[in-house]
C-alpha positions in Angstrom: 0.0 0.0 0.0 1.8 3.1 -1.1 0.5 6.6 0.7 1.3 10.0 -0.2 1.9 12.6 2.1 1.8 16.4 1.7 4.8 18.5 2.4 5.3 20.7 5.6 3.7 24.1 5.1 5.4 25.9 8.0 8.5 24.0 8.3 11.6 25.6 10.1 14.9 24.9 8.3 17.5 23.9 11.1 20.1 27.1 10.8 24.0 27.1 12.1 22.9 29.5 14.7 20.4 27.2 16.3 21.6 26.4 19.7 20.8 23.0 21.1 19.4 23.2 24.7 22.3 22.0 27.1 19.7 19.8 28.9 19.6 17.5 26.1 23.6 17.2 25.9 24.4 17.4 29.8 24.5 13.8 30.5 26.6 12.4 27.7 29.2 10.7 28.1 32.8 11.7 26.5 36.2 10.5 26.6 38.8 13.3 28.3 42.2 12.2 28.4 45.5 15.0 29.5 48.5 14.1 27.4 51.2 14.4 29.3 53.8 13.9 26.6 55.1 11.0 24.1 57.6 9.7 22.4 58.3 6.7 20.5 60.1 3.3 22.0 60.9 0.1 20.1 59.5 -3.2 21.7 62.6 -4.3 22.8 63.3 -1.3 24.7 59.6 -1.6 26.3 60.4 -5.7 27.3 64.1 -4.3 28.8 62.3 -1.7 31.0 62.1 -2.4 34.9 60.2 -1.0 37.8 62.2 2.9 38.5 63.5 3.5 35.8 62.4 6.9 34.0 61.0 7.5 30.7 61.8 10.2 29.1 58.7 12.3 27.4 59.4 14.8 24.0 57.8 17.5 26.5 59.9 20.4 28.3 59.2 20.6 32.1 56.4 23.2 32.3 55.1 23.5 29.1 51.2 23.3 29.3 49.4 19.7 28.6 46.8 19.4 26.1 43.4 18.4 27.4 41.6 16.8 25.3 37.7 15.5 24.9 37.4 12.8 21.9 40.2 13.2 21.0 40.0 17.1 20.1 42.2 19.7 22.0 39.8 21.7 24.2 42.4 22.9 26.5 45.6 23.4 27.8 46.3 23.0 31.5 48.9 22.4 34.0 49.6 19.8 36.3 48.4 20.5 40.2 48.9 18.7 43.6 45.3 17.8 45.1 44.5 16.8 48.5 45.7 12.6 49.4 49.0 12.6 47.0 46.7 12.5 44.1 47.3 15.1 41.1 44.9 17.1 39.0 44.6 19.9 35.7 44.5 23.5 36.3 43.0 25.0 32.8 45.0 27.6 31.9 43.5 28.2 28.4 40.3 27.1 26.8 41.4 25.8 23.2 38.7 27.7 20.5 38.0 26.1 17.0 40.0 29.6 15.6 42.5 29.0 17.7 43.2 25.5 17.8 45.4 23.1 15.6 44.4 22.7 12.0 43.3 26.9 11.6 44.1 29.4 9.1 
């Protein structure tokens, strides 16, 4: 049974400055990982590796660590002492899609 329907009369075309309501988005879940540095080891450097022993990152001491939600710099922070020996991010600049990585 085939059954034809009329078009909308009235119908709103969604705009880039439509905001969605932050209720919708509040409880959803992302990934946010701080990057503390890298670097690149072969495996048999990894397998020689024992329990002290220091790795060294391809970050100076002090320079801000990227904060990042899916993957995407948000942010750029810097690494604090919290209360009970644990650590923690202070944000020291919110990353904006102008100002991030990849703009002209």
């Amino acid at each position: 049974m085939r059954t034809e329907m009329e078009p909308l009369q009235d119908a709103e075309k969604p705009s880039d400055t439509q905001v969605i309501p932050t209720a919708i988005v509040e409880n959803v879940l992302v990934d946010l990982a701080v990057e503390l540095g890298r670097m690149n080891m072969r495996i048999r450097d990894i397998k020689s590796l024992r329990q002290g022993e220091v790795i060294s990152l391809q970050r100076p001491v002090g320079d801000p660590l990227d904060i990042r939600i899916n993957g995407r710099i948000v942010a750029k922070g810097e690494v604090v002492a919290t209360e009970g020996r644990q650590y923690g991010i202070r944000i020291t600049e919110i990353v904006t899609r102008e100002s991030g990585p990849g703009s002209a």
